[in-house]
N, CA, C and O atoms as a Tripos MOL2 file, in Angstrom:
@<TRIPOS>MOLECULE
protein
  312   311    78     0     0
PROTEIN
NO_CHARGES

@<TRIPOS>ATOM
      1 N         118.0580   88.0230   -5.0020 N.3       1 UNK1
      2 CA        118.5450   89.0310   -4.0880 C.3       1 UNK1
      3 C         118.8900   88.4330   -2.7270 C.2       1 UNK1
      4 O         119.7630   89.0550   -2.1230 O.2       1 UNK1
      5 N         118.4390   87.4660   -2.1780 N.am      2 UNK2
      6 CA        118.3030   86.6090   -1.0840 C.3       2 UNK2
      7 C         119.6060   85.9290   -0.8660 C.2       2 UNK2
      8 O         120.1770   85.7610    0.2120 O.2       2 UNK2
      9 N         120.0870   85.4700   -2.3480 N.am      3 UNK3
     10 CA        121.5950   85.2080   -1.8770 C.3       3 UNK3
     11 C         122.7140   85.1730   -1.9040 C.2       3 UNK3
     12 O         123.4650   84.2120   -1.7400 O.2       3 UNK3
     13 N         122.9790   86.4420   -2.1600 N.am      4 UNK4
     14 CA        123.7470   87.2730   -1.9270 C.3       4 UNK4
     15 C         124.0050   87.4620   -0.5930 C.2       4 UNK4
     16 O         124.9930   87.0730    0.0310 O.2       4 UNK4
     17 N         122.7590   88.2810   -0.0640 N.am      5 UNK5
     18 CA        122.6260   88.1380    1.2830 C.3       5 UNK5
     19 C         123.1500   87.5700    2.3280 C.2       5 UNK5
     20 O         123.7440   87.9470    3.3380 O.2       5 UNK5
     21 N         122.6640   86.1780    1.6870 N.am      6 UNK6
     22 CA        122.6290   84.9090    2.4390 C.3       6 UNK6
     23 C         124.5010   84.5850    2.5080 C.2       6 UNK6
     24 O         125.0290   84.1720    3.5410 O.2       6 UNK6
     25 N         125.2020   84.8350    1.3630 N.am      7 UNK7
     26 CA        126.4910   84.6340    1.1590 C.3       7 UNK7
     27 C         127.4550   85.6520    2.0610 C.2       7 UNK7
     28 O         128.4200   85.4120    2.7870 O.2       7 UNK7
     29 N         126.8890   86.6940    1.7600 N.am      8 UNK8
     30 CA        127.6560   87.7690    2.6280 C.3       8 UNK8
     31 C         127.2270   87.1620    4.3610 C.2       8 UNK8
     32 O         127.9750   86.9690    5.3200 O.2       8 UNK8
     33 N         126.3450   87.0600    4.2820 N.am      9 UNK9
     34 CA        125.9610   86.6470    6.2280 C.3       9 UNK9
     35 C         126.5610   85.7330    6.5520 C.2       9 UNK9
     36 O         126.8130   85.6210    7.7520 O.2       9 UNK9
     37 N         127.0830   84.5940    5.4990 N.am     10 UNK10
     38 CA        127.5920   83.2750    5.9840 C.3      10 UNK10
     39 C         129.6530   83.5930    6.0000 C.2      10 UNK10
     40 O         130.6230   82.9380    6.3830 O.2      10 UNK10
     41 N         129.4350   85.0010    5.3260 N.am     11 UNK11
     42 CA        131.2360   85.3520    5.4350 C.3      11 UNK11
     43 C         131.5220   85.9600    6.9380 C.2      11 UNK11
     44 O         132.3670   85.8370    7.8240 O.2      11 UNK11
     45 N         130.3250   86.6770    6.6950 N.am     12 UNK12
     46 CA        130.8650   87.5060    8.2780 C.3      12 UNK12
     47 C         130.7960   86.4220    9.1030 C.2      12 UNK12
     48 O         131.9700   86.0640    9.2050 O.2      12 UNK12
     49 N         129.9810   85.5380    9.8850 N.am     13 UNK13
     50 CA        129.9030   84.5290   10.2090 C.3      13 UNK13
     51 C         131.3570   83.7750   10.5850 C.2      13 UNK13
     52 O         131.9010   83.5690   11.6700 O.2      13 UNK13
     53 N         131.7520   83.4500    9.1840 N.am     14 UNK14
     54 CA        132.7830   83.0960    9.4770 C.3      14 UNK14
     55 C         134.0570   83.4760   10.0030 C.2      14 UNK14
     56 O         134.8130   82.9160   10.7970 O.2      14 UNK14
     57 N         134.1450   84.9560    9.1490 N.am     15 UNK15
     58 CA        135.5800   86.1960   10.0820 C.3      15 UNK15
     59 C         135.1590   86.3640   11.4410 C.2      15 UNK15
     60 O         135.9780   86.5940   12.3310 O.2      15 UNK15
     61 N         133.5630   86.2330   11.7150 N.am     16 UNK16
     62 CA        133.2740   86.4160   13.4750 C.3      16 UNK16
     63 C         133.7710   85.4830   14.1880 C.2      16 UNK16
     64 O         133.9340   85.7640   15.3760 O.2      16 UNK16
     65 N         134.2150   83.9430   13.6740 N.am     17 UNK17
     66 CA        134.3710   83.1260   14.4450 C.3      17 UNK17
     67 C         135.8570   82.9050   14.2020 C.2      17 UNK17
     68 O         136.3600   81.9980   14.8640 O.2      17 UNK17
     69 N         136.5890   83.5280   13.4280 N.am     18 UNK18
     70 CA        137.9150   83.1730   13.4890 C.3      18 UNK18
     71 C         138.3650   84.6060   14.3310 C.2      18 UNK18
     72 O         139.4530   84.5900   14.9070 O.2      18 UNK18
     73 N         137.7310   85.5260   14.3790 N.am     19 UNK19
     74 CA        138.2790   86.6100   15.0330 C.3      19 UNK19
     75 C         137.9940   86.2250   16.5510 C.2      19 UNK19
     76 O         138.8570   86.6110   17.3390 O.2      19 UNK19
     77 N         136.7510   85.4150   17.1630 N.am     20 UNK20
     78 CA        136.3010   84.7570   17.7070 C.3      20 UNK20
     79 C         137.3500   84.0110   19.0260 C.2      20 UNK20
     80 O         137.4740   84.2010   20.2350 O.2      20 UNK20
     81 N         138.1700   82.8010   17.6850 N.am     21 UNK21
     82 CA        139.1200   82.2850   18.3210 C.3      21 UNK21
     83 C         140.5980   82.8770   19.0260 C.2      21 UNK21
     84 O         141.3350   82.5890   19.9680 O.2      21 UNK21
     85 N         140.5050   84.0140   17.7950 N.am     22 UNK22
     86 CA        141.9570   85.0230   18.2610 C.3      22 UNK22
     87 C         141.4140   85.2540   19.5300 C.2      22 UNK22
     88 O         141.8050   84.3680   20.2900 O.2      22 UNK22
     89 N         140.6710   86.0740   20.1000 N.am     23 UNK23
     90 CA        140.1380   86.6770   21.1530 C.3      23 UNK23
     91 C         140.2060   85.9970   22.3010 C.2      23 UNK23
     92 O         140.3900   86.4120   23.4450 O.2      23 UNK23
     93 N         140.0140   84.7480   21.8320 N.am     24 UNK24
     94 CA        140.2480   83.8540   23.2200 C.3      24 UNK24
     95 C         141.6220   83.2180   23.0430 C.2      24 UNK24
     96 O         141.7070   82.4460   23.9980 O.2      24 UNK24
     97 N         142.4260   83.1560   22.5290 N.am     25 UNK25
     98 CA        143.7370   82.6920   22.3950 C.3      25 UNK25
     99 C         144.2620   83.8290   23.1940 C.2      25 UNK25
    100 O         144.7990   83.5810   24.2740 O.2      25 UNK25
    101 N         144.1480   85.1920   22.7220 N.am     26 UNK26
    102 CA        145.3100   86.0510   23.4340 C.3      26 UNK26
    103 C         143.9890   86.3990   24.8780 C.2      26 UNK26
    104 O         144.4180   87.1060   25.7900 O.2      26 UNK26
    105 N         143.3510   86.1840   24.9310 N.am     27 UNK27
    106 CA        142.6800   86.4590   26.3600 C.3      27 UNK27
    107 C         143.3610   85.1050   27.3930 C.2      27 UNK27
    108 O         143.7130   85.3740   28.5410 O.2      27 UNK27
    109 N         143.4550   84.0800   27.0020 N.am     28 UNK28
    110 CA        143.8080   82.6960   27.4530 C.3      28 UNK28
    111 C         145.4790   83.0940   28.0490 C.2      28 UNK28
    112 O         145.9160   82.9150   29.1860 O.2      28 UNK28
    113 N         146.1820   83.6760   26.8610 N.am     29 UNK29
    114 CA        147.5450   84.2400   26.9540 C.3      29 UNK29
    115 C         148.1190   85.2970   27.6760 C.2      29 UNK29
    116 O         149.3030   85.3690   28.0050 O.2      29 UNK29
    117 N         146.7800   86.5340   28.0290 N.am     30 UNK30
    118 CA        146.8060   87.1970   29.1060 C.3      30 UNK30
    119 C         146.4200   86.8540   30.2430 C.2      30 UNK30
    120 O         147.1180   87.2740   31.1660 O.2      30 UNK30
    121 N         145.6920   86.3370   30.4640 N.am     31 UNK31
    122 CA        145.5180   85.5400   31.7550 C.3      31 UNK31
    123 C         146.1860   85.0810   31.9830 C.2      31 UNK31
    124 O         146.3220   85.2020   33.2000 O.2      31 UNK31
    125 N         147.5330   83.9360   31.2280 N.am     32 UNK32
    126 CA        148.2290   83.0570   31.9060 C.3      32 UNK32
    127 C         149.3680   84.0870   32.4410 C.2      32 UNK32
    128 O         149.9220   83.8070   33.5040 O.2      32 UNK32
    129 N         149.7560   85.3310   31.7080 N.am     33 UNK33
    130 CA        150.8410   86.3570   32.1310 C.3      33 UNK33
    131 C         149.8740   86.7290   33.5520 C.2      33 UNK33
    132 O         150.2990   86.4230   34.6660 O.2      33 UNK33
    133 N         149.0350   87.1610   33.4390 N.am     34 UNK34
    134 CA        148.5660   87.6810   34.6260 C.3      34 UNK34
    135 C         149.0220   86.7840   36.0090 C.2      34 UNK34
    136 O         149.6970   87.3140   36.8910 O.2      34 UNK34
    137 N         148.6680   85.6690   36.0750 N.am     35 UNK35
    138 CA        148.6180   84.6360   36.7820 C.3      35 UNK35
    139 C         150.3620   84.2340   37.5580 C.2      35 UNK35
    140 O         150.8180   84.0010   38.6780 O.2      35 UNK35
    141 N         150.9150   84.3600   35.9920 N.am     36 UNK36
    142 CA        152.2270   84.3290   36.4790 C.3      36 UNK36
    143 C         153.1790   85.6820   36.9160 C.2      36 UNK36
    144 O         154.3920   85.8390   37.0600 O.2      36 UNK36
    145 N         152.4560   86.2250   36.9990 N.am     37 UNK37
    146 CA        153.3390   87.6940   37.3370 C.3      37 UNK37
    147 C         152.6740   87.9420   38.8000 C.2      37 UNK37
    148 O         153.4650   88.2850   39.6790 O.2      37 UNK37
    149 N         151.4380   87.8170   39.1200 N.am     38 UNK38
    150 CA        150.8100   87.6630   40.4400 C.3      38 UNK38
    151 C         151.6260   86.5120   41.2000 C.2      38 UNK38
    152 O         152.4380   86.8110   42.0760 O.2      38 UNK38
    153 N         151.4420   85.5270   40.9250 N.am     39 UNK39
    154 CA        152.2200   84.5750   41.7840 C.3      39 UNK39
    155 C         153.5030   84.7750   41.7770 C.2      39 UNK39
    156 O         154.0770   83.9480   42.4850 O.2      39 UNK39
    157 N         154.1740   85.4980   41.2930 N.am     40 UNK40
    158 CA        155.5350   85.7420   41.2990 C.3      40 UNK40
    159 C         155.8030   87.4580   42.3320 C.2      40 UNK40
    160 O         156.7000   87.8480   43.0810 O.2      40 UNK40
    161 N         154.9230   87.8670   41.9990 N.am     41 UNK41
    162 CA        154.6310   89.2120   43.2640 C.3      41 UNK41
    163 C         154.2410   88.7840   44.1170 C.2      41 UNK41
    164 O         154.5220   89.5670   45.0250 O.2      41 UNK41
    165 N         153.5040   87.6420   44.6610 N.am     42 UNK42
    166 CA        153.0610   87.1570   45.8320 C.3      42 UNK42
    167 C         154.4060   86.8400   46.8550 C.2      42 UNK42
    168 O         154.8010   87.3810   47.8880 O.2      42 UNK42
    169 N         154.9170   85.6630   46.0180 N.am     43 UNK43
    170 CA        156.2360   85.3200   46.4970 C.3      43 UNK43
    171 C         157.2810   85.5730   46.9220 C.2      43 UNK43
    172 O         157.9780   84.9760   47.7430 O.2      43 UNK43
    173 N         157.4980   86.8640   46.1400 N.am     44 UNK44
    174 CA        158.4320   88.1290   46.4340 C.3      44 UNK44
    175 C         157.7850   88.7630   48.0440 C.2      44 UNK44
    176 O         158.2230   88.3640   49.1240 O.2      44 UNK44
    177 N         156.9980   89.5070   47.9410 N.am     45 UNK45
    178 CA        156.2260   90.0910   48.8290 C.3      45 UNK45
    179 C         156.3400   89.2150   50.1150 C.2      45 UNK45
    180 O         156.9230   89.7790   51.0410 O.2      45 UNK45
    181 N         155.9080   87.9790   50.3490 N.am     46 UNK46
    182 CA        156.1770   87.1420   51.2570 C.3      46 UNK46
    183 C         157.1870   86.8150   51.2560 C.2      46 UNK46
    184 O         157.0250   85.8760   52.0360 O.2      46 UNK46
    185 N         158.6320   86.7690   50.9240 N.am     47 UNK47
    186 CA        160.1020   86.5250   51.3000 C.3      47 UNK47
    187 C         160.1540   87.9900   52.2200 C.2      47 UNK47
    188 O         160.6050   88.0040   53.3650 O.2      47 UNK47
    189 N         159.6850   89.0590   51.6160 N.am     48 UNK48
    190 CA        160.1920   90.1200   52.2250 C.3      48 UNK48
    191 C         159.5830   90.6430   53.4520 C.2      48 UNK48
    192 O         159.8550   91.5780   54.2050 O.2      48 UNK48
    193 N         158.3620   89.4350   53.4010 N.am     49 UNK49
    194 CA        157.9390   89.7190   54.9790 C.3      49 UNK49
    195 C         157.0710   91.3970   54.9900 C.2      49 UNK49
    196 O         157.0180   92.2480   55.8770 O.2      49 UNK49
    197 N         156.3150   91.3560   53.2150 N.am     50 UNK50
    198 CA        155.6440   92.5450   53.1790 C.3      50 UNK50
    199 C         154.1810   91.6540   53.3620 C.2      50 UNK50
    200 O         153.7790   91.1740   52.3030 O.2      50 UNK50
    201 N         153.6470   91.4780   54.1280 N.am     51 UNK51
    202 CA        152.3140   90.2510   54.2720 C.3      51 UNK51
    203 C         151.2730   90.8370   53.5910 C.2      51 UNK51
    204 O         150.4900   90.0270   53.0930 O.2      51 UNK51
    205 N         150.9500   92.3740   53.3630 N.am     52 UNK52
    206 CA        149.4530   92.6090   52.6360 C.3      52 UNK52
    207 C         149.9520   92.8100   51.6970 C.2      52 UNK52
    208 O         149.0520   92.4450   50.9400 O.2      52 UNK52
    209 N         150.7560   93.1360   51.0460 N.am     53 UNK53
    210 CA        151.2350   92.4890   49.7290 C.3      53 UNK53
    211 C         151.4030   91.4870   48.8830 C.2      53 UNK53
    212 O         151.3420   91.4580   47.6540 O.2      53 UNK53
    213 N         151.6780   90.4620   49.8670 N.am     54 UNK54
    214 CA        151.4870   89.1400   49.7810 C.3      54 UNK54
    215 C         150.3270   88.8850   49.6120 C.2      54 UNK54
    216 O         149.7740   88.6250   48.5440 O.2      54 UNK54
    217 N         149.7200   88.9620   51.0140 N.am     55 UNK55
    218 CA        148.2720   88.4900   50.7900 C.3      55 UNK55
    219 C         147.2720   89.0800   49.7870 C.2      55 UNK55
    220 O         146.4530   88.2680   49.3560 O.2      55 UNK55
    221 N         147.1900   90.2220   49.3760 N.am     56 UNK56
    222 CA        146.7510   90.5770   47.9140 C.3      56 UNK56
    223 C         147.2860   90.0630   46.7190 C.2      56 UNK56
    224 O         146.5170   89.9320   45.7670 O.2      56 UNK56
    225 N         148.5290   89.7340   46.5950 N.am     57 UNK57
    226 CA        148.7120   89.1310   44.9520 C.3      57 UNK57
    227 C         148.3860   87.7430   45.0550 C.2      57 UNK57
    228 O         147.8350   87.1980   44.0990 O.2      57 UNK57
    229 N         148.7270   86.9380   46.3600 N.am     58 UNK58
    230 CA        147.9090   85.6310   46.2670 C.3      58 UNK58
    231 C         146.5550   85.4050   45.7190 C.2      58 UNK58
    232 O         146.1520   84.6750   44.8130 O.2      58 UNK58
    233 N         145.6090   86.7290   46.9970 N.am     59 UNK59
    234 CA        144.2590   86.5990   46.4520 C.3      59 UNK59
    235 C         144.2850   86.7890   44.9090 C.2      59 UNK59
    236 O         143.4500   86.1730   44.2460 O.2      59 UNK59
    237 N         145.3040   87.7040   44.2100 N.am     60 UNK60
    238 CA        144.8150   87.8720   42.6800 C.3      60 UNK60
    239 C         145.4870   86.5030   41.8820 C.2      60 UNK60
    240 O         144.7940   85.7670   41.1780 O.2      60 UNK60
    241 N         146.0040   86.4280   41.9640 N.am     61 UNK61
    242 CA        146.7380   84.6990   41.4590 C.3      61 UNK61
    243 C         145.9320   83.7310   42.1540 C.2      61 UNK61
    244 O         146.0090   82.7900   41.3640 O.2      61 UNK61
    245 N         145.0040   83.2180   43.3740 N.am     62 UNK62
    246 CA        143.7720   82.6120   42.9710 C.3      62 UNK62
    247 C         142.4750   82.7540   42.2930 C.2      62 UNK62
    248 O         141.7550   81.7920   42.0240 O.2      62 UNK62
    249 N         142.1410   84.2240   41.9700 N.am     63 UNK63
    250 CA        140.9640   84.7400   41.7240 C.3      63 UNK63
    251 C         141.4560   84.4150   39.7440 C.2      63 UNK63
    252 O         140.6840   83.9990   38.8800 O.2      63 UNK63
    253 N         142.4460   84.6610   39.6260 N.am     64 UNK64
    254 CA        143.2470   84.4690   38.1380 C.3      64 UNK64
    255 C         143.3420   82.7250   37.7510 C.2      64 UNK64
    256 O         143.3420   82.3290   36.5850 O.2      64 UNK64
    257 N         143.4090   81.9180   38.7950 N.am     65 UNK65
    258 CA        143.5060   80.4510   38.8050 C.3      65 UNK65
    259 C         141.8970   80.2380   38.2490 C.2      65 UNK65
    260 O         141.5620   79.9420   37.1020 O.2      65 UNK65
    261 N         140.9200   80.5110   39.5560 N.am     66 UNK66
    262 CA        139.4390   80.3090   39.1650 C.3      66 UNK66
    263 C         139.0450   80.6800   37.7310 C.2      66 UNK66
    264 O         138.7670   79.7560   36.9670 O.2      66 UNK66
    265 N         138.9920   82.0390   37.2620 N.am     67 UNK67
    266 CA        138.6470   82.3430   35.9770 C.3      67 UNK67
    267 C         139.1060   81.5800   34.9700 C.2      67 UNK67
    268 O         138.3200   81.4820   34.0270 O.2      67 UNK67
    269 N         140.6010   80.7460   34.8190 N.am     68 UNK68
    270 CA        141.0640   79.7520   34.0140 C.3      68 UNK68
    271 C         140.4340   79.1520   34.0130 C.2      68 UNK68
    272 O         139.9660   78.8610   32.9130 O.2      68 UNK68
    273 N         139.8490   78.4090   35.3350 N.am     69 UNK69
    274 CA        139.2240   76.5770   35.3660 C.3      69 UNK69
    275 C         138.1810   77.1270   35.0780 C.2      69 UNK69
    276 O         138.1870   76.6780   33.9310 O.2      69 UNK69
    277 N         137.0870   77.8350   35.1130 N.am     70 UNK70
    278 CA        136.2480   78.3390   34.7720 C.3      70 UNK70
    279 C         135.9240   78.8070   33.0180 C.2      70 UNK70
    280 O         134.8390   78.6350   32.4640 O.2      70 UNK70
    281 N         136.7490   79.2170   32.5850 N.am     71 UNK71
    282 CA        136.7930   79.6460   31.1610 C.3      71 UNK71
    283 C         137.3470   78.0840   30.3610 C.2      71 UNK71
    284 O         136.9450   77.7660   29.2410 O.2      71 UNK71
    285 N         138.2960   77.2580   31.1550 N.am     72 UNK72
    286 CA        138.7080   75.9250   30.0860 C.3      72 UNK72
    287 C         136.5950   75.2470   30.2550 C.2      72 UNK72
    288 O         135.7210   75.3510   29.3950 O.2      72 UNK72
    289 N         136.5260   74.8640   31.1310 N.am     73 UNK73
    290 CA        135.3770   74.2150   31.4530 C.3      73 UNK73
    291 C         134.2730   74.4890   30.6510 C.2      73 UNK73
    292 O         133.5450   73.5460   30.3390 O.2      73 UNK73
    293 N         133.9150   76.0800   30.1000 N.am     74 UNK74
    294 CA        133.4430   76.4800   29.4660 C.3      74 UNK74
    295 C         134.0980   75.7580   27.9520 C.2      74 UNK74
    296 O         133.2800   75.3120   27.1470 O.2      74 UNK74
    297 N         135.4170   75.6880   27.6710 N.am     75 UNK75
    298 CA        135.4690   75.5640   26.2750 C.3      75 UNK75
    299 C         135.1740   74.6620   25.9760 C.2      75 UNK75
    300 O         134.5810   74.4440   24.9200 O.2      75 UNK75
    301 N         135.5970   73.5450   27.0970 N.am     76 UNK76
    302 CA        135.5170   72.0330   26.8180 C.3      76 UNK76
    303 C         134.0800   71.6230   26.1800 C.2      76 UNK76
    304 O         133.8720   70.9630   25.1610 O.2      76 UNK76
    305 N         132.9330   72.3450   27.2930 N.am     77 UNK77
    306 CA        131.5210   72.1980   26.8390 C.3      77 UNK77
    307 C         131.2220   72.5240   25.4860 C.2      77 UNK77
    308 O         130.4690   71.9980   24.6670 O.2      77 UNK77
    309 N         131.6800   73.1200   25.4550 N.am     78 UNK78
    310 CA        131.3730   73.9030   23.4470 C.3      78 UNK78
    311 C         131.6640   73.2120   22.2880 C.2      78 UNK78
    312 O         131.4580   73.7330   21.1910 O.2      78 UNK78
@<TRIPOS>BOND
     1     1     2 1
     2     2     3 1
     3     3     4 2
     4     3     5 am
     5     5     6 1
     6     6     7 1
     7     7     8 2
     8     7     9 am
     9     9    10 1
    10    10    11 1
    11    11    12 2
    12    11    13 am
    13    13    14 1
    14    14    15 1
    15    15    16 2
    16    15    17 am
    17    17    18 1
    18    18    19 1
    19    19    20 2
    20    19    21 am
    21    21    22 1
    22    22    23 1
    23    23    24 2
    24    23    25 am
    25    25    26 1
    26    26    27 1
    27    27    28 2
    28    27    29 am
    29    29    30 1
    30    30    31 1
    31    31    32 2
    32    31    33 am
    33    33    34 1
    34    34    35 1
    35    35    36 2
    36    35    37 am
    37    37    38 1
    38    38    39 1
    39    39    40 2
    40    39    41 am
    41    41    42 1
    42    42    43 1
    43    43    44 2
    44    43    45 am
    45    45    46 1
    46    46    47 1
    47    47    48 2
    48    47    49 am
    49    49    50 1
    50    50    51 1
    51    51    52 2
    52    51    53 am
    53    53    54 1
    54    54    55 1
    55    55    56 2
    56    55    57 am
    57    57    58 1
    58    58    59 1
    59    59    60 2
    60    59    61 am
    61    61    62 1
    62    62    63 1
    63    63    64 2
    64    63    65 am
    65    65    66 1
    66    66    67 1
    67    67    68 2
    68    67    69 am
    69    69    70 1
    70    70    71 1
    71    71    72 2
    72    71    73 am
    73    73    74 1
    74    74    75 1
    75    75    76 2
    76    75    77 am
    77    77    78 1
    78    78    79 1
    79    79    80 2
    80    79    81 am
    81    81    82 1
    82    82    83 1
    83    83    84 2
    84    83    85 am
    85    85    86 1
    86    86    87 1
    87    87    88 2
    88    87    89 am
    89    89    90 1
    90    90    91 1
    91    91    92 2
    92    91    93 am
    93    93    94 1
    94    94    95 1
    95    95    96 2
    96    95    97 am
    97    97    98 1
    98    98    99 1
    99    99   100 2
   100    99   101 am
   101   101   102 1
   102   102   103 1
   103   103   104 2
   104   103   105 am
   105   105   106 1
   106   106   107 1
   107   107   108 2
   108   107   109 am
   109   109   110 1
   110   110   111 1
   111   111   112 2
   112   111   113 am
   113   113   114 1
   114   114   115 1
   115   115   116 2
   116   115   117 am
   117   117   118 1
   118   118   119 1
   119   119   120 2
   120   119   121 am
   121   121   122 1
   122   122   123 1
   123   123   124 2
   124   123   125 am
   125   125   126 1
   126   126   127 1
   127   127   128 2
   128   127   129 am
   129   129   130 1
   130   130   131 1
   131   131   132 2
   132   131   133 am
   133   133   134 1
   134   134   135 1
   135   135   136 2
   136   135   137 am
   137   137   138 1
   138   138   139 1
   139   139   140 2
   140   139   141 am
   141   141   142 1
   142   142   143 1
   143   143   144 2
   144   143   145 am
   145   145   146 1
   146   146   147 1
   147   147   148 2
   148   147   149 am
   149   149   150 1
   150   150   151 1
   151   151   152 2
   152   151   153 am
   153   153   154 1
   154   154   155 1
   155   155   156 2
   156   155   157 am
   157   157   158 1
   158   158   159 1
   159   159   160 2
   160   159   161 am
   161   161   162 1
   162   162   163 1
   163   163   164 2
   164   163   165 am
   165   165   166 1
   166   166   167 1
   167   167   168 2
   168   167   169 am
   169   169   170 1
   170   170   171 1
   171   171   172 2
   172   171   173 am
   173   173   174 1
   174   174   175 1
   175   175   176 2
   176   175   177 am
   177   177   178 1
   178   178   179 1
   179   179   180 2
   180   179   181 am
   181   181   182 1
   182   182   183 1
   183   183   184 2
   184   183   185 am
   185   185   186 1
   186   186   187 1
   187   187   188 2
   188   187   189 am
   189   189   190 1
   190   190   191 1
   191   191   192 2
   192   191   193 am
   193   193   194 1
   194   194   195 1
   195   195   196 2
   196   195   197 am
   197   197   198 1
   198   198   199 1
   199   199   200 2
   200   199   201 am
   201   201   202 1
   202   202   203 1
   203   203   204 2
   204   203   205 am
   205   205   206 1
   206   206   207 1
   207   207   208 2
   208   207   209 am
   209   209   210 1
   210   210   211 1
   211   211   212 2
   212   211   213 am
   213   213   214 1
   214   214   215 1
   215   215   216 2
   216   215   217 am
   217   217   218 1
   218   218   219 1
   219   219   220 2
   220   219   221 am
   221   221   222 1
   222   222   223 1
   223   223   224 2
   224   223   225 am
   225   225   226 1
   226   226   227 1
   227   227   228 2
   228   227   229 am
   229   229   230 1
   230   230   231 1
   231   231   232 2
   232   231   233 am
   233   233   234 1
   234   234   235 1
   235   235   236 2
   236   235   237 am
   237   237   238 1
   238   238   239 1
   239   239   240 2
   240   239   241 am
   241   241   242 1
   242   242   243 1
   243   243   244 2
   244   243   245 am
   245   245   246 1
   246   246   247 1
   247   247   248 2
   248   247   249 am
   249   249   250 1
   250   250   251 1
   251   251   252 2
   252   251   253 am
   253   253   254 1
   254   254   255 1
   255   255   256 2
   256   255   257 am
   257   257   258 1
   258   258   259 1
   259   259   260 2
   260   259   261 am
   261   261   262 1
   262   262   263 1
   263   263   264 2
   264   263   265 am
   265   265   266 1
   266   266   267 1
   267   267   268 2
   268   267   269 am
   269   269   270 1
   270   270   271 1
   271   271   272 2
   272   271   273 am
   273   273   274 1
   274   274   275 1
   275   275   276 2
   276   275   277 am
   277   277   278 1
   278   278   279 1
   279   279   280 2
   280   279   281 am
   281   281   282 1
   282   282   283 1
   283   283   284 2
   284   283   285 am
   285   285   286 1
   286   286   287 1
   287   287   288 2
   288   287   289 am
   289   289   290 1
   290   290   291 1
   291   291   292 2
   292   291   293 am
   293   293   294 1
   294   294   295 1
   295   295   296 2
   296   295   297 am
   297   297   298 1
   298   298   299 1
   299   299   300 2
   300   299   301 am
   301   301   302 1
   302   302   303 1
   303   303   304 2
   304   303   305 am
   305   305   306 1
   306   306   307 1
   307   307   308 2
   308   307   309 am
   309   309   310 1
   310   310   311 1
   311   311   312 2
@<TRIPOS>SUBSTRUCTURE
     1 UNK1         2 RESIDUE 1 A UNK
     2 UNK2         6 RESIDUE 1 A UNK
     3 UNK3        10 RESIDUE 1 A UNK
     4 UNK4        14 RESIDUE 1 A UNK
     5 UNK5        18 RESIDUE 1 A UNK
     6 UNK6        22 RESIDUE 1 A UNK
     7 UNK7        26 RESIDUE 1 A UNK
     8 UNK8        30 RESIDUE 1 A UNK
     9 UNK9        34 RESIDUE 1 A UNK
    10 UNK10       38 RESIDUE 1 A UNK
    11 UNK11       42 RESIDUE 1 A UNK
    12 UNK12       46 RESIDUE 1 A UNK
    13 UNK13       50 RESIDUE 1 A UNK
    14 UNK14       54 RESIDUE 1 A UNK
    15 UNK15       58 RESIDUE 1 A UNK
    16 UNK16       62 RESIDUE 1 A UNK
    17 UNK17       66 RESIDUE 1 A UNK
    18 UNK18       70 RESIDUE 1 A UNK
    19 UNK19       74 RESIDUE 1 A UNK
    20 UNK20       78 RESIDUE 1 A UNK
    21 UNK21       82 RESIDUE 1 A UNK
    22 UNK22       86 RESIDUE 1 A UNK
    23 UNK23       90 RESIDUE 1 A UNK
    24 UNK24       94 RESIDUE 1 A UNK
    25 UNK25       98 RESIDUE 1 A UNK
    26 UNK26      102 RESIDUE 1 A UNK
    27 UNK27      106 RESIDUE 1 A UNK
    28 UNK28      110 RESIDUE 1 A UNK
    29 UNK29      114 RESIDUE 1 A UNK
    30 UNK30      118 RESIDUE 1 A UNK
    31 UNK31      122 RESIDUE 1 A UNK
    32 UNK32      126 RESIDUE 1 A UNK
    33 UNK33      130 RESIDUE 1 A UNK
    34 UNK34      134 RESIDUE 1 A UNK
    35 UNK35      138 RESIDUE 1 A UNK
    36 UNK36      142 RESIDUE 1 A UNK
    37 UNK37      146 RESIDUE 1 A UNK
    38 UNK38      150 RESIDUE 1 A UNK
    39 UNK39      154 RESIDUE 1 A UNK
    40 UNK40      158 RESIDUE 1 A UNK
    41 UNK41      162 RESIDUE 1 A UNK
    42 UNK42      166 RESIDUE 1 A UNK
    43 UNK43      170 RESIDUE 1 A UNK
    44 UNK44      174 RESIDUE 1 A UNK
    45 UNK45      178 RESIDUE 1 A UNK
    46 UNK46      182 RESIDUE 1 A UNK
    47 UNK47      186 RESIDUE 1 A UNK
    48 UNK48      190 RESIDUE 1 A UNK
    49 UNK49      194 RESIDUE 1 A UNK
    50 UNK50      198 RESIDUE 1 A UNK
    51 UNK51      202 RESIDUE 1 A UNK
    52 UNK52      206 RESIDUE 1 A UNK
    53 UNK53      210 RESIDUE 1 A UNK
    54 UNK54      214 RESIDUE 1 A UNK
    55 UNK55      218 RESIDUE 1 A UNK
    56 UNK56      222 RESIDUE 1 A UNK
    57 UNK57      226 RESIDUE 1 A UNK
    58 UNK58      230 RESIDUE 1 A UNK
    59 UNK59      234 RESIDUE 1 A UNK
    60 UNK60      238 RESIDUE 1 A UNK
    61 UNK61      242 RESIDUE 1 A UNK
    62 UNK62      246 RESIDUE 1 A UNK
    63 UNK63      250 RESIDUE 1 A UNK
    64 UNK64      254 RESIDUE 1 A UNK
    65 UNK65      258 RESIDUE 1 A UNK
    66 UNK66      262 RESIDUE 1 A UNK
    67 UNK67      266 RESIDUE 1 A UNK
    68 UNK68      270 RESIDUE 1 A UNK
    69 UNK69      274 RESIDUE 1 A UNK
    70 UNK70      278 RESIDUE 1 A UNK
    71 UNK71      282 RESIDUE 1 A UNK
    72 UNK72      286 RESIDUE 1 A UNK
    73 UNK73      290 RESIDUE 1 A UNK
    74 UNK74      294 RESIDUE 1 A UNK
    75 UNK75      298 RESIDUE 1 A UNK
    76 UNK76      302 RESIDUE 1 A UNK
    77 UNK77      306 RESIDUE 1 A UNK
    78 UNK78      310 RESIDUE 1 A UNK
């Protein structure tokens, strides 16, 4: 009876870790849209001489930079 068990635990296991990788592929992939659509509203915003506009999508396109180096650093360790 044990392994059965044991077989079924070692499947989920495995769909957990490939569902796992999806999750961070398109999280990796939203972040990088994020990042680039912020820095691209930043830029805009500052041509037009709208400055807290600016200065908010900068702050979010660095705060979007950190969480990258932060999340690769993490993978690398793993």
């Amino acid at each position: 009876m044990a392994r059965p068990l044991l077989r079924l635990f070692e499947l989920r296991c495995l769909l957990l870790s490939r569902m796992d990788d999806r999750l961070r592929q398109y999280s990796r992939f939203g972040l990088r849209a994020l990042r680039i659509g912020a820095s691209t509203l930043a830029l805009i915003a500052l041509l037009r001489s709208e400055w807290m506009a600016g200065a908010g999508a900068t702050l979010a396109w660095f705060l979007f930079i950190q969480v990258e180096r932060r999340w690769t650093d993490q993978a690398e360790s793993d």
